[in-house]
C-alpha positions in Angstrom: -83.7 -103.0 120.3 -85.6 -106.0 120.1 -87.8 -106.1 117.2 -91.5 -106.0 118.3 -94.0 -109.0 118.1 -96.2 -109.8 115.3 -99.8 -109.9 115.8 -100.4 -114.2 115.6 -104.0 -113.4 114.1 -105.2 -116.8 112.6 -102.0 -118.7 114.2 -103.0 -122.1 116.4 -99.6 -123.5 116.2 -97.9 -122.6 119.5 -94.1 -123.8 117.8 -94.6 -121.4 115.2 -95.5 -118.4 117.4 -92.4 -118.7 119.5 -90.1 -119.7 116.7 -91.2 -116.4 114.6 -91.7 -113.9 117.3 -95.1 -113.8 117.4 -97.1 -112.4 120.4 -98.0 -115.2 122.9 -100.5 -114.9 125.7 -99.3 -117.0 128.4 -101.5 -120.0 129.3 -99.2 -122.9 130.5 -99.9 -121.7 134.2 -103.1 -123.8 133.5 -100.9 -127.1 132.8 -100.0 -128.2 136.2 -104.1 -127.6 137.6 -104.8 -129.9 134.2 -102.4 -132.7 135.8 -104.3 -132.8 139.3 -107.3 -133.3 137.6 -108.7 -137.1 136.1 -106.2 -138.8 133.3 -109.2 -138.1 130.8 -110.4 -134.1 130.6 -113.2 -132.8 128.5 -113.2 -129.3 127.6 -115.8 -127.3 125.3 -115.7 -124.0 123.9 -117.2 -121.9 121.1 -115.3 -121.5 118.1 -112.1 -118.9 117.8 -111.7 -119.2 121.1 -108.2 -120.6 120.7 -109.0 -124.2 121.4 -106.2 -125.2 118.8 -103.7 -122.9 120.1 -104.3 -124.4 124.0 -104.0 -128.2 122.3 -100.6 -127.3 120.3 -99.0 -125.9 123.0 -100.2 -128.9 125.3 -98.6 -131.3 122.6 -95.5 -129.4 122.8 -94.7 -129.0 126.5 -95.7 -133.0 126.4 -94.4 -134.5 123.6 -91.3 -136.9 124.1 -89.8 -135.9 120.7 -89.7 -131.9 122.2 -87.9 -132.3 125.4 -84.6 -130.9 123.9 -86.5 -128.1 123.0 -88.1 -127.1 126.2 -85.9 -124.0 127.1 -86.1 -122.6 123.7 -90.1 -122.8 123.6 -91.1 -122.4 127.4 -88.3 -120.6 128.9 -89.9 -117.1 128.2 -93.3 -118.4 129.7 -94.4 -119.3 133.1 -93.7 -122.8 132.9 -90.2 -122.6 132.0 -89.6 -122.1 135.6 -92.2 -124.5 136.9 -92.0 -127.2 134.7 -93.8 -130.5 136.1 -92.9 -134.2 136.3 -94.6 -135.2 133.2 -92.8 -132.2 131.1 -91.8 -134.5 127.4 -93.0 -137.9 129.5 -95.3 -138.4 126.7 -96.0 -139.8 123.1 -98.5 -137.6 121.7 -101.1 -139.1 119.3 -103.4 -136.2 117.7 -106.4 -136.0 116.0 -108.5 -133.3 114.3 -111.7 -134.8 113.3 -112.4 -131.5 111.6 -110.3 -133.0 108.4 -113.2 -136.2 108.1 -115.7 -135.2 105.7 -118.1 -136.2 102.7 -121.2 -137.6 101.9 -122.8 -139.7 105.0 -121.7 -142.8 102.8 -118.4 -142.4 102.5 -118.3 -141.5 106.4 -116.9 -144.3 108.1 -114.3 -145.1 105.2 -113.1 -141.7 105.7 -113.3 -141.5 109.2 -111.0 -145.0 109.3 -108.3 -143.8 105.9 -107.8 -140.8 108.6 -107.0 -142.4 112.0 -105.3 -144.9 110.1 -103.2 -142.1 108.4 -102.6 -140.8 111.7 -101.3 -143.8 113.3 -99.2 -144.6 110.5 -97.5 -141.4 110.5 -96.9 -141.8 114.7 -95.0 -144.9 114.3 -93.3 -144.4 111.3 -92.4 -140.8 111.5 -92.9 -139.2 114.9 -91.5 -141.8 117.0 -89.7 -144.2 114.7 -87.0 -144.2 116.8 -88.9 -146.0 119.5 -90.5 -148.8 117.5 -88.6 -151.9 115.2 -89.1 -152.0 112.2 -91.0 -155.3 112.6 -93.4 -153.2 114.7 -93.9 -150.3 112.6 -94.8 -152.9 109.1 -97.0 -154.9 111.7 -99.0 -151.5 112.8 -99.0 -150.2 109.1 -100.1 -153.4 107.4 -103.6 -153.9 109.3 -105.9 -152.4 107.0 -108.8 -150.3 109.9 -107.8 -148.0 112.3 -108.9 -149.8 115.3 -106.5 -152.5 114.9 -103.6 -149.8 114.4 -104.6 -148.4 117.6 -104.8 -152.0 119.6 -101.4 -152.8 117.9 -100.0 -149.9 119.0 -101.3 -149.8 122.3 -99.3 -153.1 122.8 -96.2 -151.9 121.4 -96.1 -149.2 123.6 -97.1 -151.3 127.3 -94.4 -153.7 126.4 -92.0 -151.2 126.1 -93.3 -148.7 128.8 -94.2 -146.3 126.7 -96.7 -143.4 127.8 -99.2 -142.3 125.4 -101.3 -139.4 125.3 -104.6 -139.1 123.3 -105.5 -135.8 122.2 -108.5 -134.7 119.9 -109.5 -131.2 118.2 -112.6 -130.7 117.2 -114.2 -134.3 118.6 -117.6 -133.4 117.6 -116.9 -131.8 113.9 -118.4 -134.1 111.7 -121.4 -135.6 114.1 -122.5 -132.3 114.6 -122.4 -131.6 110.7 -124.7 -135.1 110.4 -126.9 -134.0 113.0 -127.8 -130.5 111.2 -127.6 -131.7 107.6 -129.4 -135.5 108.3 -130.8 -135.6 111.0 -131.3 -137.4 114.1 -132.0 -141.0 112.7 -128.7 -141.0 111.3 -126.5 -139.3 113.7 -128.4 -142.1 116.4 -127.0 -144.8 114.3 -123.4 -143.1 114.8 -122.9 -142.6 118.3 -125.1 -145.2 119.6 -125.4 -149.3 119.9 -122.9 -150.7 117.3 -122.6 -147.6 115.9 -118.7 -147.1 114.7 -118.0 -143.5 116.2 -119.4 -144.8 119.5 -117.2 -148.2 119.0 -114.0 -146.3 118.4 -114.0 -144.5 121.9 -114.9 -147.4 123.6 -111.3 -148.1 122.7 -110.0 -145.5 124.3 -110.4 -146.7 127.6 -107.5 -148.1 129.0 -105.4 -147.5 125.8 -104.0 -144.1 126.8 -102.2 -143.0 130.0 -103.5 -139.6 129.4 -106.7 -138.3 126.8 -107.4 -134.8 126.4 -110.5 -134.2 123.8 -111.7 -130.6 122.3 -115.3 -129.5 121.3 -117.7 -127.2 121.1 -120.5 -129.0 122.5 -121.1 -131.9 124.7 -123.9 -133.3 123.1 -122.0 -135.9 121.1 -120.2 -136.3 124.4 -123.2 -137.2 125.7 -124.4 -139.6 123.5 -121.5 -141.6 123.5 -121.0 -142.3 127.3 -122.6 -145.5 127.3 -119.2 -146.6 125.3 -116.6 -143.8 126.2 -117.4 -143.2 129.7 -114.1 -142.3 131.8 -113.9 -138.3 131.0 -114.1 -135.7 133.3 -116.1 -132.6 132.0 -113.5 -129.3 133.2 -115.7 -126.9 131.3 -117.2 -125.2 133.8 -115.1 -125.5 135.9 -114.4 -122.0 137.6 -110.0 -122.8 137.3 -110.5 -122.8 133.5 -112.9 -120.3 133.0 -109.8 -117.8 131.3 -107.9 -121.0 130.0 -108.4 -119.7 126.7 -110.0 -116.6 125.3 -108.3 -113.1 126.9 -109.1 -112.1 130.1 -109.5 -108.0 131.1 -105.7 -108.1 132.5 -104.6 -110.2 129.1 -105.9 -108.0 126.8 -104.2 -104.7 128.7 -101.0 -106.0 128.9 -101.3 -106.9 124.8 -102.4 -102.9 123.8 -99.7 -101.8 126.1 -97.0 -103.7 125.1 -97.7 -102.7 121.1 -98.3 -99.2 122.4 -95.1 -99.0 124.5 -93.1 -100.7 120.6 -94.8 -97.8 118.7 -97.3 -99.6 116.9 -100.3 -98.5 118.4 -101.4 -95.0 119.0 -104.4 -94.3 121.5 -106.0 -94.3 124.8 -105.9 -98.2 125.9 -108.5 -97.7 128.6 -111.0 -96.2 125.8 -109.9 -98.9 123.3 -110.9 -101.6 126.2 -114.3 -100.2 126.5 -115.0 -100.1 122.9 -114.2 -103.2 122.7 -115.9 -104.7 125.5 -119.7 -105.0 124.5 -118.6 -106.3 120.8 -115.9 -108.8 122.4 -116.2 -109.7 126.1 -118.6 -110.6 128.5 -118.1 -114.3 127.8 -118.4 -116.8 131.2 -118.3 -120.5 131.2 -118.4 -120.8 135.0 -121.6 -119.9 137.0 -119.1 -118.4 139.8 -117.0 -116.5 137.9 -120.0 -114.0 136.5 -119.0 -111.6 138.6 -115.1 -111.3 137.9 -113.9 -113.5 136.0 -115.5 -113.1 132.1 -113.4 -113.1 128.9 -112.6 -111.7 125.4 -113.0 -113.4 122.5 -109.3 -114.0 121.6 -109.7 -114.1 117.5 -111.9 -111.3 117.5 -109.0 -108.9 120.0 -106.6 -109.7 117.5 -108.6 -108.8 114.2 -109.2 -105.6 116.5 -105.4 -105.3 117.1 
């Protein structure tokens, strides 16, 4: 008998729910709607909704570096037997801007030793296999991010490369400056020559594909005068159950630990008790009626 699926409480990366038998609810049904929609998405949500869960398994169903792997992750989920064109057509740059922080001084120096980081650690470790060596020491010797990025843009057009742009938590540290010093300063961040509002304006036309993460728009916003290609999916009626459990999700969950003996009860009863403390959450104004969610890190710490 199959050994029985650990609760992923805390989890966000996909690999490492699959590889050690966690219990996965099955959102890569929402990957080929993403694909008909604009080459740059927006999506918001609170947080522990499973924002970071939706991104890592988005990174490994595209990344280049993870086709070989494709059965062994997907072949158990929905995908596996409708996998798209752009299935591993894709090198996936990431960012968590959640990891910048520090005093409003050290802001920008931070902000640029991270992206820089990341974009080191793309050329010279994810993909190294695509780039020269006299690529990879032009990218890692210029000293600010933005230049990384424009170096490696070029790299990759000249060798057809695909890239694919994906950032967590987008609006981590601007909201932090917002609420701890004010509007004056977060102004000078996201607007005129500010360097937050520069760095996106690089974005356009860098990327075949950008996918960025929130949990409000308001940054968004503020930045469109500079970064203004993305299309706003978040209330978008398709997505409203992308993440977070919907009624049906959260069923088959108690059910499948009841039917492996870990859970003893009435499921139905256990869904209404858990209803007014964990549901009732609606991002699309059409979807009130039928189509509201759990909060996905608050069913688990229930489970």
């Amino acid at each position: 008998m199959e050994q029985s699926k650990r609760v992923p409480y805390g989890v966000s990366n996909f690999v490492d729910i699959i590889e050690r038998n966690q219990y996965y609810v099955d959102k890569t049904m929402y990957l080929p709607l993403l694909e008909k929609e604009a080459d740059a998405l927006f999506f918001i949500r609170p947080r522990r909704f499973g924002k970071s869960l939706l991104i890592s398994m988005m990174r490994a169903y595209y990344d280049i570096s993870m086709t070989e792997r494709f059965q062994e992750l997907f072949g158990n989920l929905w995908i596996g037997s409708h996998p798209t064109p752009q299935q591993g057509k894709y090198q996936v740059l990431y960012l968590d801007f959640s990891k910048i922080g520090g005093g409003i001084k050290l802001l920008e120096d931070r902000f640029n030793d991270y992206c820089g980081q990341c974009v080191d650690f793309f050329v010279d470790t994810l993909y190294k296999d695509y780039y020269t060596p006299e690529a990879i020491a032009k990218i890692k010797g210029i000293n600010y991010a933005s230049g990384k990025l424009n170096a490696l843009a070029m790299e990759a057009q000249k060798n057809g490369y695909q890239l694919f742009l994906i950032v967590d938590e987008y609006d981590n540290f601007t909201n932090v400056v917002l609420n701890e010093h004010g509007e004056d300063v977060y102004w000078a961040l996201t607007h005129a020559s500010g360097f937050y509002r520069e760095y996106f304006k690089q974005y356009k036309g860098m990327f075949d594909r950008i996918f960025l993460m929130g949990v409000s728009p308001v940054t968004l916003d503020d930045l469109s005068s500079g970064y203004n290609i993305d299309w706003n999916i978040s209330t978008d009626s398709r997505f409203n159950a992308m993440i977070g459990f919907d009624e049906t999700e959260v069923r088959e969950m108690l059910r499948y630990y009841q039917q492996n003996g870990k859970l003893v009860g009435d499921v139905e009863a256990m869904i209404t008790e858990m209803k007014p403390w964990y549901d009732n959450y609606c991002f699309a104004r059409t979807s009130l009626d039928n189509d509201r969610v759990f909060n996905c890190d608050m069913t688990l710490y229930y489970l």
